[in-house]
Every structure is written in C-alpha cells, then in structure tokens.
C-alpha positions as CSV (number, residue, x, y, z in Angstrom):
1,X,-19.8,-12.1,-14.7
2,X,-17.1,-11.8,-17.1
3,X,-14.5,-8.8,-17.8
4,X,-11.7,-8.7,-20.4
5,X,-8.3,-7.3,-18.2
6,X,-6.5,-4.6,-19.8
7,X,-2.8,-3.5,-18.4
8,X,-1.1,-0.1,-19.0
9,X,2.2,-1.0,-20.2
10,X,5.2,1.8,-21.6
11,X,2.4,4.0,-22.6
12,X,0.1,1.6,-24.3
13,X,-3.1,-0.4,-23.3
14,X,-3.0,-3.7,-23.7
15,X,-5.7,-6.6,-23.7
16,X,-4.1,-9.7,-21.1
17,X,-7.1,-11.6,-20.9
18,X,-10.6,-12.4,-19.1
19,X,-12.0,-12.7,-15.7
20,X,-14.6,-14.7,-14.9
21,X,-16.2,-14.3,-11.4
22,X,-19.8,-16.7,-10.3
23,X,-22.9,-15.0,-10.1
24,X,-22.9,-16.3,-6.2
25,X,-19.8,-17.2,-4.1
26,X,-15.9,-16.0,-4.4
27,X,-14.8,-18.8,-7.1
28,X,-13.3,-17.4,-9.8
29,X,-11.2,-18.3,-13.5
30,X,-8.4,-16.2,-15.6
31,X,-7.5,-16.9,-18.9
32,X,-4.7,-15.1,-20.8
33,X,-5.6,-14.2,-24.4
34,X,-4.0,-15.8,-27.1
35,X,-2.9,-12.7,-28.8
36,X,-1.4,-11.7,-25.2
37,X,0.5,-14.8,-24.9
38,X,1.7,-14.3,-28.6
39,X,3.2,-11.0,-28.0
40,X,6.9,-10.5,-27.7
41,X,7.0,-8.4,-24.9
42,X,4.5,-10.6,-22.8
43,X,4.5,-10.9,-19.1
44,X,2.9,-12.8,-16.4
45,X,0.4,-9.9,-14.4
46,X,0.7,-12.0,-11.4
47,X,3.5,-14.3,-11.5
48,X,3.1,-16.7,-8.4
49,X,-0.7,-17.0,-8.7
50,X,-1.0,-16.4,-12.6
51,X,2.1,-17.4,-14.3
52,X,2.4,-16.7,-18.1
53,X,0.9,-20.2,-19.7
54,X,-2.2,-21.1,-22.0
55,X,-5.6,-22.6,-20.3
56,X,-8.0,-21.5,-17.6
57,X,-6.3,-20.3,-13.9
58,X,-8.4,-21.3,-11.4
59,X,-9.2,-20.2,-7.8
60,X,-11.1,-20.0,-5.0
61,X,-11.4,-16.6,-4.4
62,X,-10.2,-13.5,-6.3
63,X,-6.5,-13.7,-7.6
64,X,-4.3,-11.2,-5.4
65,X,-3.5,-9.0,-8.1
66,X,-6.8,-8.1,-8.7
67,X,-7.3,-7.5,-4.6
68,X,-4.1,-5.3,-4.4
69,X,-6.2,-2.7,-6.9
70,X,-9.5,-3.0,-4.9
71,X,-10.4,-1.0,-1.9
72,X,-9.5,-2.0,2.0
73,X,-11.8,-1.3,5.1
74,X,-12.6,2.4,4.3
75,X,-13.6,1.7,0.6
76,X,-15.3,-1.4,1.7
77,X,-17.8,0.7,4.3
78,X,-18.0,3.5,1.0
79,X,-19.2,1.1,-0.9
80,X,-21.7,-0.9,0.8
81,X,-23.2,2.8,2.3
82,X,-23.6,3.7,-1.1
83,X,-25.7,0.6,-1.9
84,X,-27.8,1.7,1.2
85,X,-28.7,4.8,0.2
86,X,-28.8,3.9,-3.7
87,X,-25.9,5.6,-5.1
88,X,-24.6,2.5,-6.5
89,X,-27.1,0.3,-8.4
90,X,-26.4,-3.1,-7.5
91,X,-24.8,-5.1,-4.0
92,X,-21.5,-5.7,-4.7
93,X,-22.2,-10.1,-4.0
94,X,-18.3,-11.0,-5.3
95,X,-15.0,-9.5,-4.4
96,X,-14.8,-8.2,-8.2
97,X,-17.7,-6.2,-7.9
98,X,-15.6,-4.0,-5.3
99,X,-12.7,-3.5,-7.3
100,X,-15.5,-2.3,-10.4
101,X,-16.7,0.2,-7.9
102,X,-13.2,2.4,-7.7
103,X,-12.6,4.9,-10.1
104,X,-11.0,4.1,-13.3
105,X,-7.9,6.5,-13.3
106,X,-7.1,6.5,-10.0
107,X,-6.7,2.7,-9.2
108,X,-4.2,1.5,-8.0
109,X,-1.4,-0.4,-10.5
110,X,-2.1,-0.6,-13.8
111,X,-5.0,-3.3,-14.7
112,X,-7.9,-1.8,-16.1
113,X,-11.3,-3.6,-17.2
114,X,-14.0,-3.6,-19.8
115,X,-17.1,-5.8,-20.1
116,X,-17.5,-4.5,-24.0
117,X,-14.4,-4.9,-26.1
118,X,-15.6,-1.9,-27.7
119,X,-16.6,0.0,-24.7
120,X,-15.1,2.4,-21.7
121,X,-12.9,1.2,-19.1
122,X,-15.7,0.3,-15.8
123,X,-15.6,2.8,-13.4
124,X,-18.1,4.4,-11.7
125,X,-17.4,8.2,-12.4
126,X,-16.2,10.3,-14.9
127,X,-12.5,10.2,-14.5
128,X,-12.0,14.0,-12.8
129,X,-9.6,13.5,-9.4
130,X,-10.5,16.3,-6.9
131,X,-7.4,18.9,-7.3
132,X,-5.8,19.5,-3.7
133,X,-7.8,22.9,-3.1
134,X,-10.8,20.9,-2.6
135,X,-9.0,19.2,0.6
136,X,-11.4,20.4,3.2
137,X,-14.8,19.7,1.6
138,X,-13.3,15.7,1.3
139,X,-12.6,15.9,4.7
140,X,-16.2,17.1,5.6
141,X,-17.4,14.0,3.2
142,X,-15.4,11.8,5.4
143,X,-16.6,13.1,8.7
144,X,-20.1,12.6,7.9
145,X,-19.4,9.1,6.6
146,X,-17.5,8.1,10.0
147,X,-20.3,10.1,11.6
148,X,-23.2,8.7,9.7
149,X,-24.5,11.2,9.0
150,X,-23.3,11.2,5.0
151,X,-25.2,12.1,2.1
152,X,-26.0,10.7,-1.5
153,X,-23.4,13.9,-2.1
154,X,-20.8,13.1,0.0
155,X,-21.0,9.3,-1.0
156,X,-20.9,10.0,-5.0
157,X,-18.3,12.5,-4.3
158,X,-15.5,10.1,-2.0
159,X,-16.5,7.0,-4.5
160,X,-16.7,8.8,-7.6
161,X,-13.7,11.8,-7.6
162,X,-12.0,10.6,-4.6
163,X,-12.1,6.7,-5.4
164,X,-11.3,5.2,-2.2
165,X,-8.4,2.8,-2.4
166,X,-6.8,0.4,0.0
167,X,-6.5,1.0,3.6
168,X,-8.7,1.2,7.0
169,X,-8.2,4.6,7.4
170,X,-10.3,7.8,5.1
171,X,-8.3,8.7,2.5
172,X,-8.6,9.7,-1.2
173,X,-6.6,10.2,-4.5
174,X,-6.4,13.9,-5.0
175,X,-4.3,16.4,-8.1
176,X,-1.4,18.0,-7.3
177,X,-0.8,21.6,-8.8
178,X,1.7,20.0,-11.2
179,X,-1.0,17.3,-11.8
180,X,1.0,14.6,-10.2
181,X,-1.7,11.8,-8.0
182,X,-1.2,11.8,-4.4
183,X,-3.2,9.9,-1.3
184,X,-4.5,12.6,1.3
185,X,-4.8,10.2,4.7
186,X,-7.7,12.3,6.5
187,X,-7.9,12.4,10.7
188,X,-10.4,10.5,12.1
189,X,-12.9,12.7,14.8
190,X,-12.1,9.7,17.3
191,X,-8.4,9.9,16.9
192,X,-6.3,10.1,20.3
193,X,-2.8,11.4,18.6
194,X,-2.2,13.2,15.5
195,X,-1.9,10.4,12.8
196,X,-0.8,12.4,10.1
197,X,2.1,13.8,12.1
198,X,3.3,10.6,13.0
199,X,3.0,9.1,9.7
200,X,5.3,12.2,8.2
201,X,7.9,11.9,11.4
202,X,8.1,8.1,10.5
203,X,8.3,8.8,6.6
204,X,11.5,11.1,7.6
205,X,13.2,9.5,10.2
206,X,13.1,6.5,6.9
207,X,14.3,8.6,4.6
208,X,17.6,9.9,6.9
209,X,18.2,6.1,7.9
210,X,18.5,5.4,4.3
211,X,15.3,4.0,3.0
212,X,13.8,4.8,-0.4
213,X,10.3,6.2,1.2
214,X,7.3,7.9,-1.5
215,X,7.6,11.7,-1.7
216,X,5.8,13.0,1.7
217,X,4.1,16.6,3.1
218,X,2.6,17.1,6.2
219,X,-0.4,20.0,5.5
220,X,-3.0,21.6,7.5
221,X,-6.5,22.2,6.3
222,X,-8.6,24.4,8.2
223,X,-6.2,23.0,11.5
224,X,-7.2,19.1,10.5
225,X,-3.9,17.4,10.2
226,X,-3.5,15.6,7.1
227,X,-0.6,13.0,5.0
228,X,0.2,13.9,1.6
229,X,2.0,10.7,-0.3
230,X,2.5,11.1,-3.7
231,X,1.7,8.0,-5.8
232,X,4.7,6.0,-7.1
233,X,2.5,3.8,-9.5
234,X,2.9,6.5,-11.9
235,X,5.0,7.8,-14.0
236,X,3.5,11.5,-15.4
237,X,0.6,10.0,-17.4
238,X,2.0,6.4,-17.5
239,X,0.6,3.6,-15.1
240,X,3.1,1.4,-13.5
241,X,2.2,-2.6,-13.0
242,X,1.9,-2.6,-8.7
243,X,2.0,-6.1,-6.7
244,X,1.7,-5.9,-3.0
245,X,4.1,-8.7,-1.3
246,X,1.5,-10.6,0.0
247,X,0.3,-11.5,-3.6
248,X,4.2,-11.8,-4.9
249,X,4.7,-14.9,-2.3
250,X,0.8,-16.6,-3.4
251,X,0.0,-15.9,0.6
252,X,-3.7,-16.1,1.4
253,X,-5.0,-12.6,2.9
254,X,-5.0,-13.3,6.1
255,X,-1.3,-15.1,6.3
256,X,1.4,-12.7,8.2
257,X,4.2,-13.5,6.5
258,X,7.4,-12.6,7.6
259,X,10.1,-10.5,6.0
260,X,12.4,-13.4,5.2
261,X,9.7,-14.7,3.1
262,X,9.5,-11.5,1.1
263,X,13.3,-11.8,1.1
264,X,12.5,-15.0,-1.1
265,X,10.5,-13.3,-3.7
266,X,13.0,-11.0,-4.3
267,X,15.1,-13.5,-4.7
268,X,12.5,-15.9,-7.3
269,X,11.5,-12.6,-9.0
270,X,13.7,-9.7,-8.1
271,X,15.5,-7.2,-11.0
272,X,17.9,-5.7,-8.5
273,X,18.0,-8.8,-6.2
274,X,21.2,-7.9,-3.9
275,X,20.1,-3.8,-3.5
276,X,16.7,-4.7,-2.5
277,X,17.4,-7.9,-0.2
278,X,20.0,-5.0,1.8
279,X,17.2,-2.1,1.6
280,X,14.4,-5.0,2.9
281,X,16.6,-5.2,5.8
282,X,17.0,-1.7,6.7
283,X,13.6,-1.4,6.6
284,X,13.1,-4.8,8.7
285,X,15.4,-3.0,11.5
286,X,13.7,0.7,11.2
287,X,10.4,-1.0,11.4
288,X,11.4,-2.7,15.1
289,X,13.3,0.8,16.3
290,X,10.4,3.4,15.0
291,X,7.4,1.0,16.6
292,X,6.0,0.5,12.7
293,X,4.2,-2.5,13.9
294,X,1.0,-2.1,11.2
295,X,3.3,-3.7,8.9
296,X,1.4,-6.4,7.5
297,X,2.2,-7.5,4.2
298,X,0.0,-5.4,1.9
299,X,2.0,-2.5,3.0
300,X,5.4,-3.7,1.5
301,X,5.1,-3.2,-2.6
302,X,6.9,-4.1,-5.7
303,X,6.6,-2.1,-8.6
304,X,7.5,-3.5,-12.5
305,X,9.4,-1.5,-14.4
306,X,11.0,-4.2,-17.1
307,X,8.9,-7.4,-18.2
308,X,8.6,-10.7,-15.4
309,X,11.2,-8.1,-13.2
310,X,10.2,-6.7,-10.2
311,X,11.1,-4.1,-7.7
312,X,10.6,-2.7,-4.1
313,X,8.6,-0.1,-4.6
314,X,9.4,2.9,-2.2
315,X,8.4,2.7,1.2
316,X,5.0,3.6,2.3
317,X,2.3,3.4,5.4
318,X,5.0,3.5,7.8
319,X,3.2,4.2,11.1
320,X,4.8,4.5,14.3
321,X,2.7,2.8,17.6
322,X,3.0,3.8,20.8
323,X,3.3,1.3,23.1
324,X,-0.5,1.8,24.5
325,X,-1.7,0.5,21.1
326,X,0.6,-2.2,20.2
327,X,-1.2,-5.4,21.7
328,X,-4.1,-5.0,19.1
329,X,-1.5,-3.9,15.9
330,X,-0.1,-6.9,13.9
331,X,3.0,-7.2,13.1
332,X,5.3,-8.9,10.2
333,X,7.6,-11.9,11.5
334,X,11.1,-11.0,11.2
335,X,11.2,-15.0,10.1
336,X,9.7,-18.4,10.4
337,X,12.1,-19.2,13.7
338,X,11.5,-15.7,15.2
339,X,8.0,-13.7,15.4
340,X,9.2,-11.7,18.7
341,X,10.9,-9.2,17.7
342,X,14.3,-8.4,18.4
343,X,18.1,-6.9,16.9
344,X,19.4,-10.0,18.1
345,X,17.4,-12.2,15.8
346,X,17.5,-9.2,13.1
347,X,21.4,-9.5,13.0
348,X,20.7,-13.9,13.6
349,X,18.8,-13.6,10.0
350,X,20.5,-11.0,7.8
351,X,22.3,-13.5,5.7
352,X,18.8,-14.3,4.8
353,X,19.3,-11.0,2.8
354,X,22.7,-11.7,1.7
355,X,24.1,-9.4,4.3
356,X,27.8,-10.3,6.1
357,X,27.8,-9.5,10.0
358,X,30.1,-6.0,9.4
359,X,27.2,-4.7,6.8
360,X,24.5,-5.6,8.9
361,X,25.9,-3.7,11.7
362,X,26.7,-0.9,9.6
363,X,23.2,-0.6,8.5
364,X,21.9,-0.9,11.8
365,X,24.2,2.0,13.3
366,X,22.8,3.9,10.4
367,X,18.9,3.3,11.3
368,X,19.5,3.7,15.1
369,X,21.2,7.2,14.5
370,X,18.3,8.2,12.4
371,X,16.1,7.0,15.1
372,X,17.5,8.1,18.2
373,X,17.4,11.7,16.9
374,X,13.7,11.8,16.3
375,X,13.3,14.4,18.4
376,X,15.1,16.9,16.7
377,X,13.3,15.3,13.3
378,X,10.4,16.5,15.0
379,X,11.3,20.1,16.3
380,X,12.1,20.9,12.6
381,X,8.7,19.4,11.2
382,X,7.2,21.7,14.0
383,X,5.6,18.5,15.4
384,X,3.6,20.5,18.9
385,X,5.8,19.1,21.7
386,X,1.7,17.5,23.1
387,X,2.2,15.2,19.5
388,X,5.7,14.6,20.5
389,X,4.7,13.4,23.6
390,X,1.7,11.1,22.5
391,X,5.0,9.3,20.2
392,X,7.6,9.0,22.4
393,X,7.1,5.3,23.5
394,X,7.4,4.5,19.9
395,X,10.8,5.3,19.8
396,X,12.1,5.4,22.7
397,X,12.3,1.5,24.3
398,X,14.3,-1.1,25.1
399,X,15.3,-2.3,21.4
400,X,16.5,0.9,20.6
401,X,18.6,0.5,23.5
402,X,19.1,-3.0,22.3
403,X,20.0,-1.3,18.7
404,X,22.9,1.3,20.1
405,X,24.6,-1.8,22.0
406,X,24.7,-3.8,18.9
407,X,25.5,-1.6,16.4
408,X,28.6,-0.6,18.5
C-alpha cells in the first residue's frame, strides 16, 4: 500500500511525500517529494525519525509521527469491532490501516493522506463532527461498545462523526457552539471514582501552579460526568503540525522515557528553549505532588508553530491516582539516575532544565501551594465531598509533605 502525505501548513495543504507500508508485516518506507524538498519554506514532519533529506527512510514499523495521529486502545477496539460486524470493509493487517480508519478532519496534527493525487483526503466518513448537543446519544454509543452490546449504528456513528483518537479511555471529537473541536472523555459503567472530576480538579490545580494546561469544562449529561478539552492543534480552521515526545526523542513505543530526556529535545529542537525547559519542570514537580502518575510519554506534546521549531504544547491528560491504583499506573522517570520519585531528586536534576537552586525552589513553593489547597479547588468546582474523598490520597502524601519542607 502506498499513500502520498499531505501536511496543513499556515492555511495551505501541502504534498511532503509518500508512504509506503507491506501488504503483510509492520515494515515500512517514506520518501519526501522532490518538489517538497525544493520548497523554501520546507520542514522535516518528523525531525528525529524523518529528518529533511532526499532518498527512501526506512523502518521497521510505522514512523511515530504517523502513530501520534492514529488511534490508542479505545480506537483500536472501535476499529477492529467494526470489522466484526462489517462496518469497515477490510482488517486493518498494518498499523497504517488504523490511522486510515479515523476521520479526516478531526485527526489529530496536521498530516492528511490520499491514495489518488487527484482524489479526497482517506477517511472513513463524511467530515461532519457531532456538535456538543448530541453528548448523550455518544455516550449511549459508548456504553454499548464497553457493554457489547453495540450496533452497526453506534459503531458508524463513534468511528465515523466521533473519530476516535488516541487514548484507553471512550472519548470523541465533538463542535463547540462557536465551532471550536474539543475531546469529550466519556465515564466508563465500571468506573470506581468520577474520572472526569478528577481530570478537571487536576487541570485547575495546573493551571493555579502555573502551567500552561488546554482550555477545560467539567459538564454533566443526563448526571454522566464528563471532560471537555478543547483541542489546541488548531487554530480556528487552521491545523497545527502535533508531535507527541515520545516521537520527538526517536523512542520506541514502549520506552518510558524520562523527563530529562524530553528536557533534551527541547534543547536539540526547542523555539523557546529556556521558557519550556523551566515550564517542563513545573510540570515534572506537579505531576509527583497531584499523583499524575499516567504520564507516559504520549501524553507530553509539542506543537510547531514556525518551520523545524517546536513547542510544548499545553498541558493535557493530567490524571490524578489515588494511591489504591498506583502499582498498575506507569509513570515517567524523573531521569536516567532516578525512576523513584522524589523532590529531592527533582531539585538533584533541575539544572537539567537550566534551572539555579533559588528558581527551582521558587517554582516548587509555587506548585505545592497550588496543591496543598485542592480542597478548596474542589469546593468551588462543586466536586461532591464522596469524589473528594475517593482523591484525597492523590494529594495528600508524603511528597507533598516532602514538597512544603523543601520549598521552605
């Protein structure tokens, strides 16, 4: 199978060159086109796995750029449910295939693909995204899909309208009333706390310790609890270029990384290198004092806004864990020397982010105050004090403790 690669670029579409993927197995080859590598204004899509340079690219299995805009667990079982009860025509045998199977607009990033240089963008629907009124009857979709009980209905509606992207959990793209894209994270019927609440206290507690987090609502829908993240790969009806860290460093999927190797790519590839190396760390210490333990690299982004320059983008999936759940939750290394986490080796590497000791400190007394006060955060979300409860041993524990000796 072959596709040409299109990006979305200041407004304009733009052919970057083709993908070739074997009929059986994961190998696969990219070549830019000549006319892309030509162009003034010319820029690698994936720098570390695809830099900007004539000839084939080879690998062994999809570049990361192309799995950053496919779909996670929950498309994944979409998908192949969809084959089973022959909504989609064809298995999807390589990783490609997967990616082909979201919808076309609401992808994430801004590569799109054609197997006819004259023809449509691939994508399995017709391009409408579900405006936000239709919240409840996705919702039902999802239910019957974790319930199995789904239909050919409810499959063409969460693959083709509500293209599933990345992530375990049920979500889809929905309108806003200003038209704006947003992510609506659905409950589960098996969940044991509210997941959307705790998603929104976390998003909020980041925001008053500082961090640049994605626009956030908690909402209700017919008394289901539900996330509302507005997309930040978009710009009104522009698409922005999207890389998740894991494919900025060249990592294999399954490689945790740790947050002073993401400090390196920001170093090797960074537009505002010193602002994001100091904001990486703020996040680093909220993730240890709000329990954001599913923190694994595909949930820290960088967005391109100028050509070969990129940035973080703002901060997003952060999920606190109480301490009940944390043994099966990965978590991000704070380095190669220290994958326990503590301040202590927090402060021991933040010169990794061109931090001094005083700014460090001053950025953790900033994070810990946010913290320490989530509480209150939740009163005035009007978290129910049974929610409140279900978090509280995700923010209250010893390294918060450890945080408020520190920082003093």
């Amino acid at each position: 199978m072959s596709v040409e690669v299109h990006v979305d670029w200041h407004g304009r579409t733009h052919r970057v060159g083709t993908l070739h993927s074997a009929d059986r197995g994961s190998a696969v080859t990219f070549e830019y086109g000549a006319d892309w590598l030509a162009s003034p204004g010319a820029f690698a899509v994936d720098p570390t796995n695809l830099p900007l340079r004539r000839g084939p690219h080879h690998a062994a299995q999809l570049f990361g750029v192309f799995q950053d805009c496919g779909p996670d667990r929950w498309g994944r079982v979409l998908i192949e449910r969809a084959v089973r009860r022959q909504v989609l025509g064809s298995k999807p045998y390589r990783e490609m295939d997967y990616v082909l199977a979201l919808e076309d607009s609401s992808r994430i990033g801004a590569l799109r693909f054609r197997s006819d240089p004259d023809g449509p963008f691939l994508t399995p629907g017709d391009g409408r995204i579900p405006p936000l009124v239709q919240l409840a009857a996705l919702i039902n979709a999802a239910d019957a899909v974790h319930s199995e009980t789904e239909t050919a209905r409810d499959l063409r509606f969460l693959l083709g309208s509500g293209s599933p992207i990345g992530g375990a959990r049920p979500k889809s793209v929905v309108a806003l009333p200003d038209g704006r894209l947003a992510i609506a994270k659905f409950p589960k019927p098996d969940d044991t706390r509210d997941m959307a609440a705790g998603e929104i206290l976390a998003m909020a507690l980041a925001a008053k310790a500082g961090i640049r987090v994605a626009e956030h609502r908690w909402i209700h829908s017919k008394g289901r609890s539900v996330s509302l993240i507005s997309r930040f790969d978009r710009d009104g009806g522009r698409r922005i270029p999207f890389l998740s860290a894991n494919t900025l460093l060249g990592l294999s999927p399954g490689d945790p990384g740790a947050y002073t190797q993401i400090a390196d790519g920001i170093r090797q590839f960074g537009e505002d290198v010193r602002g994001d190396l100091h904001e990486l760390w703020r996040r680093l210490v909220f993730s240890l004092l709000a329990s954001n333990y599913d923190d694994h690299l595909r949930n820290h982004g960088f967005l391109m806004k100028s050509p070969d320059k990129w940035s973080l983008s703002p901060a997003y999936d952060l999920n606190p864990v109480p301490e009940i759940d944390r043994a099966r939750t990965p978590k991000t290394a704070l380095s190669e020397q220290h994958d326990t986490p503590s301040i202590e080796a927090a402060l021991d590497a933040a010169s990794r982010f061109g931090l001094r000791g005083p700014e460090a400190k001053t950025i953790l007394r900033e994070v810990a105050a946010a913290v320490v006060n989530w509480r209150k955060q939740a009163r005035q979300l009007r978290i129910p004090s049974g929610s409140m409860a279900a978090y509280s041993s995700a923010f209250e524990h010893g390294l918060t403790d450890e945080a408020v000796r520190l920082g003093s």
